[in-house]
N, CA and C atoms as a LAMMPS dump frame, in Angstrom:
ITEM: TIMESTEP
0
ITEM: NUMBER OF ATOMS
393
ITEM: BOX BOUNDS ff ff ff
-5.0000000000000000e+02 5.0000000000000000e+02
-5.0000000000000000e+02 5.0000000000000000e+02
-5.0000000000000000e+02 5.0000000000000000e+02
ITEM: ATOMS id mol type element x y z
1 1 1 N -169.309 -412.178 227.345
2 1 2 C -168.668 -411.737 228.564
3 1 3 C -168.799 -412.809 229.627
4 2 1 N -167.682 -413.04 230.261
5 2 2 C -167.596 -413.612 231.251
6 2 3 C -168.659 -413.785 232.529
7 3 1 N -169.319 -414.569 233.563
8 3 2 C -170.03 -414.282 234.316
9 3 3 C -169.11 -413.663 235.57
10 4 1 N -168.169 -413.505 235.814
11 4 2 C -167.442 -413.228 236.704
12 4 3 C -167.729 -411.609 236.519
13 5 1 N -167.145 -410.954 238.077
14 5 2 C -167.456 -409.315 237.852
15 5 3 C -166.035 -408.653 236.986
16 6 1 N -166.199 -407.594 236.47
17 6 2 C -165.484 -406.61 235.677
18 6 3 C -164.817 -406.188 236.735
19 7 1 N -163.127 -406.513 235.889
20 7 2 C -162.356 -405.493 236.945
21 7 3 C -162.172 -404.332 236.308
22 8 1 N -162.293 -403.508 237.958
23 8 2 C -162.38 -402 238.068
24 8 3 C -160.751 -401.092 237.663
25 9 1 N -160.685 -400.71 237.466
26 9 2 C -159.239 -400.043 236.922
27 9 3 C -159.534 -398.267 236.925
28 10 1 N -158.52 -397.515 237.981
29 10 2 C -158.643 -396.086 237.972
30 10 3 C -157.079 -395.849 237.508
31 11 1 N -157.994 -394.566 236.747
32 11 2 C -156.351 -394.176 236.126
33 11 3 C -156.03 -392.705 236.644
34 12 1 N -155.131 -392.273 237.326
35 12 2 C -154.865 -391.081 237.772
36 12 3 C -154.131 -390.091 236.965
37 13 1 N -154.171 -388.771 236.581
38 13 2 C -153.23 -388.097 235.998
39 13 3 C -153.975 -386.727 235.924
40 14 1 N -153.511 -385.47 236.251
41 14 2 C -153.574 -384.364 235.911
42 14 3 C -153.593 -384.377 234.266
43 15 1 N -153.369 -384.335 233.771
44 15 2 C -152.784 -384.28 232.198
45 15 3 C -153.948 -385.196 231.701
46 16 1 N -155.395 -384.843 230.856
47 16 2 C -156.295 -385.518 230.173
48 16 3 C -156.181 -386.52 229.289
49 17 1 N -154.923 -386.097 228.433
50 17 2 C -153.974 -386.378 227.533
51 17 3 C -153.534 -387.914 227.747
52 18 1 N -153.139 -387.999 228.781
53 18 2 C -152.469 -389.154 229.703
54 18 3 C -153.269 -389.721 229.788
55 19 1 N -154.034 -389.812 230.858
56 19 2 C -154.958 -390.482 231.033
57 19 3 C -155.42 -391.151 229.962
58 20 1 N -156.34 -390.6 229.025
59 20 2 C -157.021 -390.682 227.804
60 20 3 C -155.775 -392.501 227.163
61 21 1 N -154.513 -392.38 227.038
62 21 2 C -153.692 -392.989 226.779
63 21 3 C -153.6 -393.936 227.596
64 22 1 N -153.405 -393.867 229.402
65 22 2 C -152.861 -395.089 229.576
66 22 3 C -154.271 -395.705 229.98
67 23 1 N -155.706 -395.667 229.717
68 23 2 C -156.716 -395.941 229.37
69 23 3 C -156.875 -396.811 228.47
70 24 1 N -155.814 -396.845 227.656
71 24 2 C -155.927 -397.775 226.251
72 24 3 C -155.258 -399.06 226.383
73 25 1 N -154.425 -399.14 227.604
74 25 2 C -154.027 -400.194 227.823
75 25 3 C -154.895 -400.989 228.581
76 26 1 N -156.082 -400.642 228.856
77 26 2 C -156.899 -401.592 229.812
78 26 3 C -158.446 -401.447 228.958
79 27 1 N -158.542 -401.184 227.79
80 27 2 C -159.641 -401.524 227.061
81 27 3 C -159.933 -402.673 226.561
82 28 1 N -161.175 -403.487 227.753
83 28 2 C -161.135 -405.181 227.372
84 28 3 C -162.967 -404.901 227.829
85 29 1 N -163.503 -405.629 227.448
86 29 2 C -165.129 -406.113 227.612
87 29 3 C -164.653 -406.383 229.312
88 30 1 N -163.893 -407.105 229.604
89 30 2 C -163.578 -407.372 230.984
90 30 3 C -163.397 -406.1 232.162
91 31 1 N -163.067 -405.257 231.647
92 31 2 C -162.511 -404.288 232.517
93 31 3 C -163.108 -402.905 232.799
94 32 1 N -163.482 -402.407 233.439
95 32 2 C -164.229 -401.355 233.762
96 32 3 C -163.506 -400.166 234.232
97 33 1 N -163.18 -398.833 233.258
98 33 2 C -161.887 -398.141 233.268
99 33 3 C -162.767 -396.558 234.293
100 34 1 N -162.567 -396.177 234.883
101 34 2 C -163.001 -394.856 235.438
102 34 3 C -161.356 -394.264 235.923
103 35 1 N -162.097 -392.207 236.147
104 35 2 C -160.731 -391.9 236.224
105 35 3 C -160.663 -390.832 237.422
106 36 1 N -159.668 -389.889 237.646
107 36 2 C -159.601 -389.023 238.315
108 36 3 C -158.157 -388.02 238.181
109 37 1 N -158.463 -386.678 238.418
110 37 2 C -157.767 -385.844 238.169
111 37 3 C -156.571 -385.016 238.6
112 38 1 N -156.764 -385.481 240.117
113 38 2 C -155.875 -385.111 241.071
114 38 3 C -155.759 -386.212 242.269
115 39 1 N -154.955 -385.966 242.869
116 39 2 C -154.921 -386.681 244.561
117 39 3 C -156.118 -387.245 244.916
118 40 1 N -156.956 -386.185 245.404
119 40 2 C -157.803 -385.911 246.322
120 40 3 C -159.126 -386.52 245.713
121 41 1 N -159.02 -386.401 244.247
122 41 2 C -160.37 -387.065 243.61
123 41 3 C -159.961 -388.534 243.589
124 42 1 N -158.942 -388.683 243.461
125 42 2 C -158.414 -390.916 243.333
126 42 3 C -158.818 -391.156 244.748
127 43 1 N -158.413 -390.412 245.457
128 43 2 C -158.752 -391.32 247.247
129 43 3 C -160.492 -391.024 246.906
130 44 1 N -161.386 -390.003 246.512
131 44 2 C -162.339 -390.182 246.669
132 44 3 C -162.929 -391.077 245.943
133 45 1 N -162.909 -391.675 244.335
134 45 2 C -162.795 -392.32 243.643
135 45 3 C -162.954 -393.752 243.982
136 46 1 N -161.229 -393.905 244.291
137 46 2 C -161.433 -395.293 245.33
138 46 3 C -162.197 -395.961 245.922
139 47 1 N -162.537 -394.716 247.094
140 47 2 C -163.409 -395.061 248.08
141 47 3 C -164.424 -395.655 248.063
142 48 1 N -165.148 -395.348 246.695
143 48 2 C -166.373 -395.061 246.738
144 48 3 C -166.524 -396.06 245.286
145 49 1 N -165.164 -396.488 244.555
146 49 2 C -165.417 -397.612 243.349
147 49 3 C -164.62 -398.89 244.091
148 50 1 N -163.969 -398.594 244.711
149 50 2 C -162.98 -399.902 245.675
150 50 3 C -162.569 -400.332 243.715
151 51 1 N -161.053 -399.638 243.025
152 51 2 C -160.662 -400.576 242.183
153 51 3 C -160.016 -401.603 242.33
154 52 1 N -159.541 -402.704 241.451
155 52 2 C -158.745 -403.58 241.633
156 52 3 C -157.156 -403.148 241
157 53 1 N -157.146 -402.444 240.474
158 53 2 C -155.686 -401.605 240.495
159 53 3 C -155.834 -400.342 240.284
160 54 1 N -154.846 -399.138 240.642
161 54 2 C -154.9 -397.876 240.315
162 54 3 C -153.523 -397.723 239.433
163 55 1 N -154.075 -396.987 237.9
164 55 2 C -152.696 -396.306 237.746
165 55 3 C -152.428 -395.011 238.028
166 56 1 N -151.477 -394.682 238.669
167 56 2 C -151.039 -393.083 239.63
168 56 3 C -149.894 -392.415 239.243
169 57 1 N -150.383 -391.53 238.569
170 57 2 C -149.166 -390.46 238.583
171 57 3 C -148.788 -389.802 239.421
172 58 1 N -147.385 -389.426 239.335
173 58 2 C -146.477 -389.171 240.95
174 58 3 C -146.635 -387.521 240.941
175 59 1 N -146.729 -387.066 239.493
176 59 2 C -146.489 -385.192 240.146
177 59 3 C -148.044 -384.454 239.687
178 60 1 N -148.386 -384.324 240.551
179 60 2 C -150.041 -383.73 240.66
180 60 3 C -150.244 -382.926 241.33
181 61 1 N -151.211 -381.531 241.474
182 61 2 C -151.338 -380.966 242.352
183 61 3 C -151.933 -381.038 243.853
184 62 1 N -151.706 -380.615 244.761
185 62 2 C -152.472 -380.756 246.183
186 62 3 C -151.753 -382.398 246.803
187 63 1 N -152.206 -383.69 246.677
188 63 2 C -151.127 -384.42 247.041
189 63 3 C -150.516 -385.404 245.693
190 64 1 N -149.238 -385.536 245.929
191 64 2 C -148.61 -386.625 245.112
192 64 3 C -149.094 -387.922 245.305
193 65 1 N -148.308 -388.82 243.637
194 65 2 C -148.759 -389.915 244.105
195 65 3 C -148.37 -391.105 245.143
196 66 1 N -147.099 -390.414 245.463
197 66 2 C -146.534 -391.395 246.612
198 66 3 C -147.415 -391.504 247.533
199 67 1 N -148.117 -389.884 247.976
200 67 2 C -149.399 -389.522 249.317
201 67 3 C -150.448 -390.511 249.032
202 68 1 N -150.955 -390.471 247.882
203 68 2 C -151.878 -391.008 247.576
204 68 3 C -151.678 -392.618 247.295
205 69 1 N -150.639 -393.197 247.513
206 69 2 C -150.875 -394.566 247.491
207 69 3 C -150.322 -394.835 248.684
208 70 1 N -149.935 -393.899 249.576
209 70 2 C -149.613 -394.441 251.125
210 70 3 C -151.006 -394.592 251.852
211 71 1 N -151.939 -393.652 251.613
212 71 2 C -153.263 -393.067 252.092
213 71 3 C -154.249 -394.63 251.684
214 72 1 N -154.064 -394.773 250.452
215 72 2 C -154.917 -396.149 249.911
216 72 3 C -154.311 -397.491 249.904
217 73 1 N -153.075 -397.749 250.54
218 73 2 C -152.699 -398.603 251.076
219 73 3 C -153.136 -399.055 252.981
220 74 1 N -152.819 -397.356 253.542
221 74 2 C -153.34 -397.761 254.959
222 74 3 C -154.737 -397.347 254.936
223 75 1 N -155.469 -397.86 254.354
224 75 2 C -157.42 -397.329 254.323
225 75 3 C -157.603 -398.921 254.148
226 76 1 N -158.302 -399.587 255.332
227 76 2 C -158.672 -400.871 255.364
228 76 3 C -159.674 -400.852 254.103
229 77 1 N -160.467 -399.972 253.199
230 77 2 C -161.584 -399.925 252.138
231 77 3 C -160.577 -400.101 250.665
232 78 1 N -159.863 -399.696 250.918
233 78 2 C -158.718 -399.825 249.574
234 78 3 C -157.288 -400.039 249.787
235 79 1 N -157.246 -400.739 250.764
236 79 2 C -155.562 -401.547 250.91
237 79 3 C -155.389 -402.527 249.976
238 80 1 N -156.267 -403.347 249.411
239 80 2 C -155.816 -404.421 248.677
240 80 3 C -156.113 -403.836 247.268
241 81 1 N -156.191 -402.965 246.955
242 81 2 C -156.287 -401.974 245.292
243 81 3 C -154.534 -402.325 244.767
244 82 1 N -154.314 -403.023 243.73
245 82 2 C -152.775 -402.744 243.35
246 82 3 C -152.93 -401.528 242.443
247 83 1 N -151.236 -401.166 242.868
248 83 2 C -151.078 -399.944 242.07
249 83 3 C -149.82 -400.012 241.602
250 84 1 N -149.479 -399.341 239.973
251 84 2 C -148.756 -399.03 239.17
252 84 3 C -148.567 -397.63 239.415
253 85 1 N -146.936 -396.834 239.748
254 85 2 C -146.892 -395.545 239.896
255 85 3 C -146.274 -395.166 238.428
256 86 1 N -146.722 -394.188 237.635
257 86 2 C -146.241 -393.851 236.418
258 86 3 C -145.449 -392.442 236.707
259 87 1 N -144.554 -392.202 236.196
260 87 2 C -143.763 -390.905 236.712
261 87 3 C -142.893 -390.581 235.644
262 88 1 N -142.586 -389.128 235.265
263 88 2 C -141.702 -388.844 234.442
264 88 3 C -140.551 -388.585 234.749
265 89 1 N -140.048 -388.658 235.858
266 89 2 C -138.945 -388.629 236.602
267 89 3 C -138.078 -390.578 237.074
268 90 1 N -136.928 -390.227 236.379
269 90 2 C -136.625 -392.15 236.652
270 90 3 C -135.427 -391.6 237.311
271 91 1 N -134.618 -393.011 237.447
272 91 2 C -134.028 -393.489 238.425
273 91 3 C -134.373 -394.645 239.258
274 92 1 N -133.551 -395.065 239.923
275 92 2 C -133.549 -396.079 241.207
276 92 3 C -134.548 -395.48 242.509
277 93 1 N -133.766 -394.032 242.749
278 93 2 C -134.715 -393.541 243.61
279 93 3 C -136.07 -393.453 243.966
280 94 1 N -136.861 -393.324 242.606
281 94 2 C -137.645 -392.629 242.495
282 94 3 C -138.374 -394.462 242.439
283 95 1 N -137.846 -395.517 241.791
284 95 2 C -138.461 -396.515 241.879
285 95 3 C -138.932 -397.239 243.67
286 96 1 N -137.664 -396.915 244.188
287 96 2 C -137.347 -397.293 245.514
288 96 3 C -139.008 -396.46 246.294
289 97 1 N -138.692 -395.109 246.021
290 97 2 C -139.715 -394.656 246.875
291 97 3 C -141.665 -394.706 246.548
292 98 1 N -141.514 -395.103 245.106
293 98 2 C -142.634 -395.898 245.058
294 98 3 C -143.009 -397.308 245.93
295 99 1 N -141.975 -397.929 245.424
296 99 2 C -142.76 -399.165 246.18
297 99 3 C -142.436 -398.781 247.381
298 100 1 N -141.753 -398.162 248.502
299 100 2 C -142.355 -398.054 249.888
300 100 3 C -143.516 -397.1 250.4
301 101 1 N -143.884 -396.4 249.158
302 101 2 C -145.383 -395.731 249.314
303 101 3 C -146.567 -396.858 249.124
304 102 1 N -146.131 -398.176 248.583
305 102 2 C -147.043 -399.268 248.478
306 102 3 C -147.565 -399.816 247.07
307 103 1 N -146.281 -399.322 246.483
308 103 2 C -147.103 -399.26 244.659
309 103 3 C -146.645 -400.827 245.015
310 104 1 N -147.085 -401.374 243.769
311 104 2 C -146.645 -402.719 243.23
312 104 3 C -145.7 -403.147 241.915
313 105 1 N -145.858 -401.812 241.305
314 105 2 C -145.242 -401.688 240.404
315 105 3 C -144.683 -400.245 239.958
316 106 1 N -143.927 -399.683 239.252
317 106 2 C -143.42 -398.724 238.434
318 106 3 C -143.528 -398.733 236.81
319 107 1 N -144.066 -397.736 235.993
320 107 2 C -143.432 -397.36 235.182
321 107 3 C -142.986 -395.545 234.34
322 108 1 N -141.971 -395.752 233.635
323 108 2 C -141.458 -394.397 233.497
324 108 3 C -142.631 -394.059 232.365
325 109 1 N -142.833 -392.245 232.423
326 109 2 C -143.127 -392.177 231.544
327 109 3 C -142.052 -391.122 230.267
328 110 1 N -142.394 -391.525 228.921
329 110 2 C -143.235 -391.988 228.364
330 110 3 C -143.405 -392.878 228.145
331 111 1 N -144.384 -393.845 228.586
332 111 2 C -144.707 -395.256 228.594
333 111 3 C -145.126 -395.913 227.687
334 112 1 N -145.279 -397.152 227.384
335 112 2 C -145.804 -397.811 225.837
336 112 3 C -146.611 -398.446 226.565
337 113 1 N -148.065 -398.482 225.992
338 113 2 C -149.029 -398.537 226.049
339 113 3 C -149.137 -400.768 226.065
340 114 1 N -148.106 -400.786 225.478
341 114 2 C -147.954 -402.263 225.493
342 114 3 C -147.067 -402.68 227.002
343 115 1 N -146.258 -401.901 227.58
344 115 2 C -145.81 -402.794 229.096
345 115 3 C -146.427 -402.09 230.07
346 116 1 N -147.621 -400.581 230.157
347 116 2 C -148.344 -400.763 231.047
348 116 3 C -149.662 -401.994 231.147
349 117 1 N -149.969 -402.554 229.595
350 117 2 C -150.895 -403.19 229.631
351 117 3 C -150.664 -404.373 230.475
352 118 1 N -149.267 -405.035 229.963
353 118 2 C -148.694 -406.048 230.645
354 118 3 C -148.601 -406.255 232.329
355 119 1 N -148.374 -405.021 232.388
356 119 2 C -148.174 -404.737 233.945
357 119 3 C -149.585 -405.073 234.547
358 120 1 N -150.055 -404.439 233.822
359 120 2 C -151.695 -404.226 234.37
360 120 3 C -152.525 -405.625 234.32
361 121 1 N -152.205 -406.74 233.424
362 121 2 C -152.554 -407.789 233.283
363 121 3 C -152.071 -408.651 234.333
364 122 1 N -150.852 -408.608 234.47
365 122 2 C -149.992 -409.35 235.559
366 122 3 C -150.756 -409.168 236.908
367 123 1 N -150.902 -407.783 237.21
368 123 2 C -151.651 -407.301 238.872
369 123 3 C -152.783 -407.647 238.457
370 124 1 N -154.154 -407.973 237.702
371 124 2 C -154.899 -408.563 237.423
372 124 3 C -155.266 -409.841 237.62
373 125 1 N -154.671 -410.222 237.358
374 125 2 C -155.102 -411.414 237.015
375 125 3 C -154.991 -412.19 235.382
376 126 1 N -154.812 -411.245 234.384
377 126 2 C -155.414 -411.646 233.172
378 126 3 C -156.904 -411.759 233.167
379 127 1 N -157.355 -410.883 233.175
380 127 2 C -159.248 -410.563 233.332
381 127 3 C -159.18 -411.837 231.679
382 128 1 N -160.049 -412.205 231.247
383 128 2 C -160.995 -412.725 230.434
384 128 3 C -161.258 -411.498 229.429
385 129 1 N -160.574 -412.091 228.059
386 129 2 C -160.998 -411.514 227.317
387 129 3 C -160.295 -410.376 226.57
388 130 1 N -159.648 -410.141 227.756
389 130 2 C -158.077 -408.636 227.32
390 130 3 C -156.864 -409.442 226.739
391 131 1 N -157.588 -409.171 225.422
392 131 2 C -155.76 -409.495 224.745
393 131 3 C -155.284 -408.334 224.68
């Protein structure tokens, strides 16, 4: 392992299922995966792991993920967290109103586990070690 620190990676989703999955795209010695279940647990999450990207699902109970990456974009403790919004709902629209909630990226789901990885590598950096 690298001497450099492990990047942090939160994965958001109601659905265990999910999670559990887009989890698999960021399994590297490099990367340090934690998760959360709703809204309200990712902002706490955050807060309190400061990740270096979040992946966020958009339809959750209590707040969405648009809320939740407007909220951790304007929080001077987790403004610089990139985030991937995953959503089962596509379109232009729905891309549009991600990135002005502050995502960095989009993808639809059902997603392949191979272009969230990509994605996730790209907002990374390429951590050391994640092929």
């Amino acid at each position: 392992m690298s001497s450099r620190e492990k990047k942090r990676v939160l994965i958001v989703d109601d659905q265990p299922e999910i999670r559990r999955l887009a989890g698999f795209a960021f399994t590297a010695p490099e990367v340090c995966l934690f998760h959360a279940e709703d809204g309200s647990g990712a902002i706490e999450e955050a807060r309190r792991k400061k990740p270096d990207l979040v992946v966020l699902d958009v339809m959750m109970p209590e707040k969405d993920g648009f809320e939740v990456a407007r909220i951790l974009k304007d929080d001077p403790a987790t403004s610089s967290c990139k985030i991937i919004i995953m959503t089962a709902k596509s379109g232009e629209n729905e891309r549009a109103v991600a990135l002005d909630s502050g995502a960095d990226d989009f993808v639809n789901k059902p997603f392949r586990i191979s272009e969230l990885r990509e994605k996730g590598k790209k907002l990374l950096g390429e951590p050391d070690g994640w092929d």
